[in-house]
PDB file with one MODEL, atoms N, CA, C and O in Angstrom:
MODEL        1
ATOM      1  N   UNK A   1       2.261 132.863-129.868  1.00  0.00           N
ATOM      2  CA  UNK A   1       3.444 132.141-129.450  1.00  0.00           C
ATOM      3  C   UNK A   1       4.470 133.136-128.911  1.00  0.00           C
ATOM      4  O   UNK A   1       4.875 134.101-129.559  1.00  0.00           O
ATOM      5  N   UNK A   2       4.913 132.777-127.494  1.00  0.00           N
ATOM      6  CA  UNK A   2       6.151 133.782-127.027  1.00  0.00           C
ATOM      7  C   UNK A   2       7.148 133.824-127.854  1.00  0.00           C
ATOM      8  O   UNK A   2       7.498 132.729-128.295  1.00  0.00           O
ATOM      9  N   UNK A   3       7.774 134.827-128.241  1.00  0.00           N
ATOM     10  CA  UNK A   3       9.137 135.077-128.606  1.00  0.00           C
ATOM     11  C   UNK A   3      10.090 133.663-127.828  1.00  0.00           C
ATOM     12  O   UNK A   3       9.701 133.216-126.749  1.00  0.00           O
ATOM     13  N   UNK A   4      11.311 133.089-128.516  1.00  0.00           N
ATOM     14  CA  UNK A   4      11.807 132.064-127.995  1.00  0.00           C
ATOM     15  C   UNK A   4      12.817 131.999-128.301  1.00  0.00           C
ATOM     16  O   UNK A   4      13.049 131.867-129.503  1.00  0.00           O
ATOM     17  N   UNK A   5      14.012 132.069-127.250  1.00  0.00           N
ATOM     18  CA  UNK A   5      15.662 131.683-127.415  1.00  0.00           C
ATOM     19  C   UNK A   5      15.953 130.461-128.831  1.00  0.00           C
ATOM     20  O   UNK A   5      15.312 129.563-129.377  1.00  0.00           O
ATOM     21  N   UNK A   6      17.245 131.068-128.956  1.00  0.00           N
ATOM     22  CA  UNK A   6      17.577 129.639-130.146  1.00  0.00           C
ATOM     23  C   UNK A   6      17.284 128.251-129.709  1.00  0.00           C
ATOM     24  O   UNK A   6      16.485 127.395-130.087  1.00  0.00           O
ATOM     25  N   UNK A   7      18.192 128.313-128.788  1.00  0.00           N
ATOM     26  CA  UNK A   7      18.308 126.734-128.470  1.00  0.00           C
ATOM     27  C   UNK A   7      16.230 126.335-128.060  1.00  0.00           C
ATOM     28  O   UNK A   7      15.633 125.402-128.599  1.00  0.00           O
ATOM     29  N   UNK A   8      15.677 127.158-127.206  1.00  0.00           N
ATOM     30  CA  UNK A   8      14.083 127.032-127.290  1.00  0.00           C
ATOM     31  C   UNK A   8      13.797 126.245-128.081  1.00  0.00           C
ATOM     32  O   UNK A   8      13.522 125.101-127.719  1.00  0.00           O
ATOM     33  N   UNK A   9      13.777 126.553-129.204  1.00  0.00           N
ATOM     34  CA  UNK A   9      12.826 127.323-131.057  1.00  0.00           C
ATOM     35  C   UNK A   9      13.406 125.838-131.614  1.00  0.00           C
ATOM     36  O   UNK A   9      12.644 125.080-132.214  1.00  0.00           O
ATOM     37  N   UNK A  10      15.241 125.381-131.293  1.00  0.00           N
ATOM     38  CA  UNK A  10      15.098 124.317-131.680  1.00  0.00           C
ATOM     39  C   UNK A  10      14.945 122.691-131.367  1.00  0.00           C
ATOM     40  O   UNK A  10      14.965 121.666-132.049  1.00  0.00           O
ATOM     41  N   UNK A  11      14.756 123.070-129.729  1.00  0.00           N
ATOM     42  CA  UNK A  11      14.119 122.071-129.100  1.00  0.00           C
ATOM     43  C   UNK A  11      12.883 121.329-129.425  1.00  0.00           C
ATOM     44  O   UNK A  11      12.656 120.134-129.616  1.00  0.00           O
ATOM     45  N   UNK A  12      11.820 122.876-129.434  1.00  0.00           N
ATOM     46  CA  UNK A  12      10.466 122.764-129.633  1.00  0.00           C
ATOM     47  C   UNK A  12      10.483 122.197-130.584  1.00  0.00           C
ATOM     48  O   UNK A  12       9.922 121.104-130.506  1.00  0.00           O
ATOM     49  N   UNK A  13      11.231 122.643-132.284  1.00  0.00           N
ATOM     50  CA  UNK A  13      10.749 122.018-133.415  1.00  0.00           C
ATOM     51  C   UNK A  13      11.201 120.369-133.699  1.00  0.00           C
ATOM     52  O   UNK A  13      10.656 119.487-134.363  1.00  0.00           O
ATOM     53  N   UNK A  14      12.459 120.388-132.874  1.00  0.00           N
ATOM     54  CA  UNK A  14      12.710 118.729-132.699  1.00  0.00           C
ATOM     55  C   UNK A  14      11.508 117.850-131.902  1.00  0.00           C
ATOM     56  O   UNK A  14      11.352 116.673-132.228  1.00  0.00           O
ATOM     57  N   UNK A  15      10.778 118.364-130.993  1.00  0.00           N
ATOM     58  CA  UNK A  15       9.647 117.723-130.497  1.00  0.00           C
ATOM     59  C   UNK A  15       8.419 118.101-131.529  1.00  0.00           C
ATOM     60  O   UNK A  15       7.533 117.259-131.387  1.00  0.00           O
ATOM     61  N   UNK A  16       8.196 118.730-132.162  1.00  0.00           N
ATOM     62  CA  UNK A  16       7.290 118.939-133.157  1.00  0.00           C
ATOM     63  C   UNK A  16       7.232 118.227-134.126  1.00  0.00           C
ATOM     64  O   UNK A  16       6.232 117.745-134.657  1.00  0.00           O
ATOM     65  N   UNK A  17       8.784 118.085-134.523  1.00  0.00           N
ATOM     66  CA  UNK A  17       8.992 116.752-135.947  1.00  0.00           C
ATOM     67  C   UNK A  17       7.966 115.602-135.455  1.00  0.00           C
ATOM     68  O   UNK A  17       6.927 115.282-136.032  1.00  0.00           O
ATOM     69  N   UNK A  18       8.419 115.123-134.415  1.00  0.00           N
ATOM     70  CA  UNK A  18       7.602 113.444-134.117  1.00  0.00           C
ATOM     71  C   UNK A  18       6.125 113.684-134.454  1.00  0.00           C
ATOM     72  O   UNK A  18       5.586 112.640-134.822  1.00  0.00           O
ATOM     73  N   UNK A  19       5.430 114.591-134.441  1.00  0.00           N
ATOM     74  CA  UNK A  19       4.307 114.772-135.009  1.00  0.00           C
ATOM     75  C   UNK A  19       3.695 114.903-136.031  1.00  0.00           C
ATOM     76  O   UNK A  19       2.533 114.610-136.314  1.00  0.00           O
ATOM     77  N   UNK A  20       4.723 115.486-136.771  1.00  0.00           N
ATOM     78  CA  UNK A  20       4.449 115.480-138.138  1.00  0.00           C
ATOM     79  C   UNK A  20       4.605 114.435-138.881  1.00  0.00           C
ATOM     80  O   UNK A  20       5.097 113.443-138.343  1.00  0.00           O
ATOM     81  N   UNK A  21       4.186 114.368-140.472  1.00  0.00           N
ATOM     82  CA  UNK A  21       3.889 112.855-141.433  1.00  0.00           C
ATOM     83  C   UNK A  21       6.051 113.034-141.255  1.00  0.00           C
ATOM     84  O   UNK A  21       6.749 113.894-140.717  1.00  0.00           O
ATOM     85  N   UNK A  22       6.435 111.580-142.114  1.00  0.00           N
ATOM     86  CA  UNK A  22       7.804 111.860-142.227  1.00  0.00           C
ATOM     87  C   UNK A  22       8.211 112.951-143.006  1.00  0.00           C
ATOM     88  O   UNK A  22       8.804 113.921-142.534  1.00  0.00           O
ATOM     89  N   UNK A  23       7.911 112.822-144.177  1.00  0.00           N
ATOM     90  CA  UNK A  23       8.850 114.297-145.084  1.00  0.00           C
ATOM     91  C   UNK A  23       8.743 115.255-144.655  1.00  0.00           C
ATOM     92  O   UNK A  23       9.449 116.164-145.092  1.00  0.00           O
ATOM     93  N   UNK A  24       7.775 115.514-143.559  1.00  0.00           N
ATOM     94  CA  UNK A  24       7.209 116.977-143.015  1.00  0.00           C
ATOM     95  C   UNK A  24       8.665 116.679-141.658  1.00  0.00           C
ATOM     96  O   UNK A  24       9.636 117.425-141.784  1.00  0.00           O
ATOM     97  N   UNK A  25       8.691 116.059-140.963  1.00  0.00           N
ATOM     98  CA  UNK A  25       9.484 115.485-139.622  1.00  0.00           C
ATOM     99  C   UNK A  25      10.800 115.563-140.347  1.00  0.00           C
ATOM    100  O   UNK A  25      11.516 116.322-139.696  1.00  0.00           O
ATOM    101  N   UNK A  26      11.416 115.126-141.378  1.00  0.00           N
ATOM    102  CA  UNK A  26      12.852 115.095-141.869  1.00  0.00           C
ATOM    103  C   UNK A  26      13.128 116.758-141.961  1.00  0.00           C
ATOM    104  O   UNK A  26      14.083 117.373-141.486  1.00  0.00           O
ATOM    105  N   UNK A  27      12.055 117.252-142.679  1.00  0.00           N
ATOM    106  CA  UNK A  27      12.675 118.463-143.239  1.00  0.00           C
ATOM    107  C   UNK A  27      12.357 119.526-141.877  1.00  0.00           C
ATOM    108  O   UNK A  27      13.034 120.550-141.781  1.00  0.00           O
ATOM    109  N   UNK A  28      11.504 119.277-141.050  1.00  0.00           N
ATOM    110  CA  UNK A  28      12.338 120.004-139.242  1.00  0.00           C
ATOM    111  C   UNK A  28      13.004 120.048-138.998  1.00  0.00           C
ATOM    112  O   UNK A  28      13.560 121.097-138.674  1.00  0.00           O
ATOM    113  N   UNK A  29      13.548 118.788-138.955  1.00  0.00           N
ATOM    114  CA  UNK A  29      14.669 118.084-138.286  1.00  0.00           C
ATOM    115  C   UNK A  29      15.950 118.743-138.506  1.00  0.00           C
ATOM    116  O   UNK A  29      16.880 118.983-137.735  1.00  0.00           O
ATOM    117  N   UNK A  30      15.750 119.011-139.915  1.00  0.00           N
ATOM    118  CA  UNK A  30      17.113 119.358-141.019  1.00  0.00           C
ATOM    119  C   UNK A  30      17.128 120.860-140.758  1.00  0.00           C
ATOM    120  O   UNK A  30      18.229 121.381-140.935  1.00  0.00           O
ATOM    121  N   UNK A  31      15.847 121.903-140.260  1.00  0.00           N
ATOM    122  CA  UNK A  31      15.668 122.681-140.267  1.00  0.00           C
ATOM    123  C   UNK A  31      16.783 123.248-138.885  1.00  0.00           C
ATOM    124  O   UNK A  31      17.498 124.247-138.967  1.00  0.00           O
ATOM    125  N   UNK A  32      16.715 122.550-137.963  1.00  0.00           N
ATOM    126  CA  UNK A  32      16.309 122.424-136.448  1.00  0.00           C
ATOM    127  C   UNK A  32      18.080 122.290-136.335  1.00  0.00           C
ATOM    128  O   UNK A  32      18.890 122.890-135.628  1.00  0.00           O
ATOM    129  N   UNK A  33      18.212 121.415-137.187  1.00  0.00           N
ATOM    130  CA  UNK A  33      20.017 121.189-136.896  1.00  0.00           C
ATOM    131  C   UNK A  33      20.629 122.328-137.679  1.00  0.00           C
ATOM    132  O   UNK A  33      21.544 123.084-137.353  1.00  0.00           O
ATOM    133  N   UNK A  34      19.991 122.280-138.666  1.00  0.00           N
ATOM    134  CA  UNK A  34      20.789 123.711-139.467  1.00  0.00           C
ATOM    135  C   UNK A  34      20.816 125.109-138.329  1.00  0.00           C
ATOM    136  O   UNK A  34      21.656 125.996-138.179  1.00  0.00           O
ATOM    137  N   UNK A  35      19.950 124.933-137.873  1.00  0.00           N
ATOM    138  CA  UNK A  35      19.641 126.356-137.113  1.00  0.00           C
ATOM    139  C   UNK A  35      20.714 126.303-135.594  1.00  0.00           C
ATOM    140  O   UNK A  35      21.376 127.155-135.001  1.00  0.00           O
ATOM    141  N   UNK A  36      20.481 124.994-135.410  1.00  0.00           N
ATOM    142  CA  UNK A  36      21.473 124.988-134.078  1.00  0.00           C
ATOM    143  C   UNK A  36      23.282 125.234-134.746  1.00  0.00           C
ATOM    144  O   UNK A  36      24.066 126.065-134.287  1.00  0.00           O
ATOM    145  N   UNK A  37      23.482 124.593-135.512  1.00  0.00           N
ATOM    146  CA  UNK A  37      24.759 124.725-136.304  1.00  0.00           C
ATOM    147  C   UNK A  37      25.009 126.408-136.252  1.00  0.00           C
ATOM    148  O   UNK A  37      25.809 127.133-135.661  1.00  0.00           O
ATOM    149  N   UNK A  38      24.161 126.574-136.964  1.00  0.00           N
ATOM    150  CA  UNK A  38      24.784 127.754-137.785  1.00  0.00           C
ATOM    151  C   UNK A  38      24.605 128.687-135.852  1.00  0.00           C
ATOM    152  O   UNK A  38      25.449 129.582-135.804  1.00  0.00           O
ATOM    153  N   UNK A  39      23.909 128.623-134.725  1.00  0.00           N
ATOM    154  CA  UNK A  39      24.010 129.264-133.591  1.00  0.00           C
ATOM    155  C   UNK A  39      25.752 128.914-132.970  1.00  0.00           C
ATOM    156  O   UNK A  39      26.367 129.328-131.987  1.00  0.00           O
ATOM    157  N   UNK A  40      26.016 128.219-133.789  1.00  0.00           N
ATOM    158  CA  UNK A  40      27.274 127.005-132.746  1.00  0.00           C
ATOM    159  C   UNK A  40      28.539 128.276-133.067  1.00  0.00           C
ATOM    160  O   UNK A  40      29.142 128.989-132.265  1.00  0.00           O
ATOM    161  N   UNK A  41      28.617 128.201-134.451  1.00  0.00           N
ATOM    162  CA  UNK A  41      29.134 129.224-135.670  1.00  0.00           C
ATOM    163  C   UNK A  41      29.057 129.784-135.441  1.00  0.00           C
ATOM    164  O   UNK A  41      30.130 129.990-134.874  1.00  0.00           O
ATOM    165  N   UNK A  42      28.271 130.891-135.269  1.00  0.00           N
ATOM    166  CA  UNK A  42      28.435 132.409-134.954  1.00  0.00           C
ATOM    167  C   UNK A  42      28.738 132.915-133.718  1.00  0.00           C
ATOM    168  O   UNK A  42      29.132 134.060-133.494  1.00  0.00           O
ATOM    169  N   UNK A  43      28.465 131.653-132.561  1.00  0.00           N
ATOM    170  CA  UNK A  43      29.085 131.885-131.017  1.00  0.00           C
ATOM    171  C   UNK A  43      30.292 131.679-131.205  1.00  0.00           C
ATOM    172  O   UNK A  43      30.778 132.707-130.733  1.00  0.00           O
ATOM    173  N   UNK A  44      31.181 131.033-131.587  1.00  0.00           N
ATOM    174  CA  UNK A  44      32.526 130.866-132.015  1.00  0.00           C
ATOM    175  C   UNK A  44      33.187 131.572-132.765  1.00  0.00           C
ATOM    176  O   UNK A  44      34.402 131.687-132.604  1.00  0.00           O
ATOM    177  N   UNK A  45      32.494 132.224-133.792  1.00  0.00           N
ATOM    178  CA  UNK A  45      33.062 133.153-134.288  1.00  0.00           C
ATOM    179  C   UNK A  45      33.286 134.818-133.603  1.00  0.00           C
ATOM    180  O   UNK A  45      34.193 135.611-133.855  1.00  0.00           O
ATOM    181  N   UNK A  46      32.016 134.994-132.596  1.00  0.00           N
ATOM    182  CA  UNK A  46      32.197 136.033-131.844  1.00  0.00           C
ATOM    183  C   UNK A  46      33.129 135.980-130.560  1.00  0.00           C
ATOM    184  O   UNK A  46      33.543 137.007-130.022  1.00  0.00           O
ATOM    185  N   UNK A  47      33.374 134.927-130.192  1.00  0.00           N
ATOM    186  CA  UNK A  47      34.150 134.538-129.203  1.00  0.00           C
ATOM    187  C   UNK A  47      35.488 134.254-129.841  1.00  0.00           C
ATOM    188  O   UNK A  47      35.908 133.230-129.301  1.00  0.00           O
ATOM    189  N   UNK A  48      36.427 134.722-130.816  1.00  0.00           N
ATOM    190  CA  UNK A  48      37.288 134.473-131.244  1.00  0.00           C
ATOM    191  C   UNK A  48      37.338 135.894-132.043  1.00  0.00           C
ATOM    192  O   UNK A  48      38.481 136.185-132.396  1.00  0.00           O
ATOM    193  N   UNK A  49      36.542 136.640-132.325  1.00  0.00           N
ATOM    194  CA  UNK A  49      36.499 138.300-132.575  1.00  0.00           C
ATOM    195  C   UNK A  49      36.894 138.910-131.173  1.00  0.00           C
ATOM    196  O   UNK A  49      37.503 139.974-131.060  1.00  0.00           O
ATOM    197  N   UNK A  50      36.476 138.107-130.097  1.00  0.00           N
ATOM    198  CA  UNK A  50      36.210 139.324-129.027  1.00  0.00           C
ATOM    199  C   UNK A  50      37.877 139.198-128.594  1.00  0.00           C
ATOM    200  O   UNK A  50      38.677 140.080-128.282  1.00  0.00           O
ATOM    201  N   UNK A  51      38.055 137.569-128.728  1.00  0.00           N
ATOM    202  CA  UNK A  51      39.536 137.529-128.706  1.00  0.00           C
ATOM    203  C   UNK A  51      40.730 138.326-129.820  1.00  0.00           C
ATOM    204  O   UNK A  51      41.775 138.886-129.490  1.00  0.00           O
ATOM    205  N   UNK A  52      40.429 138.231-130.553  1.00  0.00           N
ATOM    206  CA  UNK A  52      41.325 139.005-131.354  1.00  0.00           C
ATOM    207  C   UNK A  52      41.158 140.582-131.182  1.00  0.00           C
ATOM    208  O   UNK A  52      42.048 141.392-131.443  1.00  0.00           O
ATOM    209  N   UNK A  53      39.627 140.965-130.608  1.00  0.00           N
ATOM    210  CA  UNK A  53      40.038 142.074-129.882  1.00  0.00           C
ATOM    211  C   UNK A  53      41.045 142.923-129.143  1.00  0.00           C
ATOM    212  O   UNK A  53      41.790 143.882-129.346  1.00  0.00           O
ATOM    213  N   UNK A  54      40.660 142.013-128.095  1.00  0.00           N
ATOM    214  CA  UNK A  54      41.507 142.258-127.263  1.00  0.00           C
ATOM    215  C   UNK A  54      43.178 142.046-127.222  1.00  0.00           C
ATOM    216  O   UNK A  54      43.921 142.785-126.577  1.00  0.00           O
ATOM    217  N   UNK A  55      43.681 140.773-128.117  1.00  0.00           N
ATOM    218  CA  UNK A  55      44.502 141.052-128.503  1.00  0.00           C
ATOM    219  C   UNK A  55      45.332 142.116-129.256  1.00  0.00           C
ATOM    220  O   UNK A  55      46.509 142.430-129.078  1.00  0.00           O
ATOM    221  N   UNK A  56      44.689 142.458-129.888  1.00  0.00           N
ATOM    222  CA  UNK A  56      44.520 144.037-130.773  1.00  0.00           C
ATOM    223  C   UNK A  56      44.658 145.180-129.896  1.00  0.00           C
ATOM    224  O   UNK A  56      45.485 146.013-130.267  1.00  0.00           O
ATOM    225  N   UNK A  57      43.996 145.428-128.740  1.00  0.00           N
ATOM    226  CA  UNK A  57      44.300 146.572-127.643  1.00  0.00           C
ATOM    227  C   UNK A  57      45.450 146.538-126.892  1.00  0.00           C
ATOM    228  O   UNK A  57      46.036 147.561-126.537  1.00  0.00           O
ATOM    229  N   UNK A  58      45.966 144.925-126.513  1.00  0.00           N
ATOM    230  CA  UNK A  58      46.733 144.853-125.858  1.00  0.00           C
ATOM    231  C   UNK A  58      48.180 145.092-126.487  1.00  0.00           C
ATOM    232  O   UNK A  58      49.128 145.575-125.867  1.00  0.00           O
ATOM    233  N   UNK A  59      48.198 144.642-127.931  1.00  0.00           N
ATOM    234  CA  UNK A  59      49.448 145.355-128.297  1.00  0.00           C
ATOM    235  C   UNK A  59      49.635 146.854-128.882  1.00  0.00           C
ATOM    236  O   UNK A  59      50.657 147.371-129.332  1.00  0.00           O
ATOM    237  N   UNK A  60      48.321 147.399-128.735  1.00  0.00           N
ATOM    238  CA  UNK A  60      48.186 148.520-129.385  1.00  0.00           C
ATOM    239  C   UNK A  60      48.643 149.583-128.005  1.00  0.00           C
ATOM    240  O   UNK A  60      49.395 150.548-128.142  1.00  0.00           O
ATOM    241  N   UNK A  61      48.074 149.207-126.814  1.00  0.00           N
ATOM    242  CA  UNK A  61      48.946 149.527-125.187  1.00  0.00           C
ATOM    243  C   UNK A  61      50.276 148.962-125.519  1.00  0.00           C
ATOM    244  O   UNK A  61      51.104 149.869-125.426  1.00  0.00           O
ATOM    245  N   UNK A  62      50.890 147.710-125.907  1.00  0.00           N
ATOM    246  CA  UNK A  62      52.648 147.615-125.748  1.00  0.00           C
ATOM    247  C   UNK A  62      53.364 148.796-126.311  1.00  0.00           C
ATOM    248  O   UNK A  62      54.345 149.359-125.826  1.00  0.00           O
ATOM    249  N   UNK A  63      52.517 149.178-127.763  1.00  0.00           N
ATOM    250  CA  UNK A  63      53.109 150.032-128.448  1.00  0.00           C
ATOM    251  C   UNK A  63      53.214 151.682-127.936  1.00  0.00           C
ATOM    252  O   UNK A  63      54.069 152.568-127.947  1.00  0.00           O
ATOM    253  N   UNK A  64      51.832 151.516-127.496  1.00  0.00           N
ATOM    254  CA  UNK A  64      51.879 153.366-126.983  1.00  0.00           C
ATOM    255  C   UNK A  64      52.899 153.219-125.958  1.00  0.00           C
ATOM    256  O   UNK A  64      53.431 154.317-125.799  1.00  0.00           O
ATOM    257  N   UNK A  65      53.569 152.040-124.939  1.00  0.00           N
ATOM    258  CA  UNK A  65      54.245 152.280-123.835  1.00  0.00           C
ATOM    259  C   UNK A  65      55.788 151.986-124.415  1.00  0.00           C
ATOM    260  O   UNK A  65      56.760 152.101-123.669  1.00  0.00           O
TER     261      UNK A  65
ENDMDL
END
């Protein structure tokens, strides 16, 4: 199996659930959303680091000037 992007990995396993018996299909499913969540989360959280970055340089330049 190729190596596979997040969003990929949880596409595929959302089309994989329908195949499986149900308890096997719920607990994908649950797998599949957890995994996209927690991708949602950590893009937001780095995108709000990169911001406070830069906020951080920019007054750290007000100050040296």
């Amino acid at each position: 199996m190729p190596r596979m992007k997040i969003k990929e990995l949880v596409a595929a396993a959302l089309a994989a659930a329908g195949k499986l018996p149900p308890a096997d299909a719920a607990l994908m499913r649950e797998v599949a959303t957890r995994l996209d969540v927690t991708l949602a989360a950590l893009t937001e959280s780095m995108d709000q680091r990169m911001s406070l970055d830069a906020e951080i340089n920019h007054l750290r330049q007000e100050k040296v000037e």
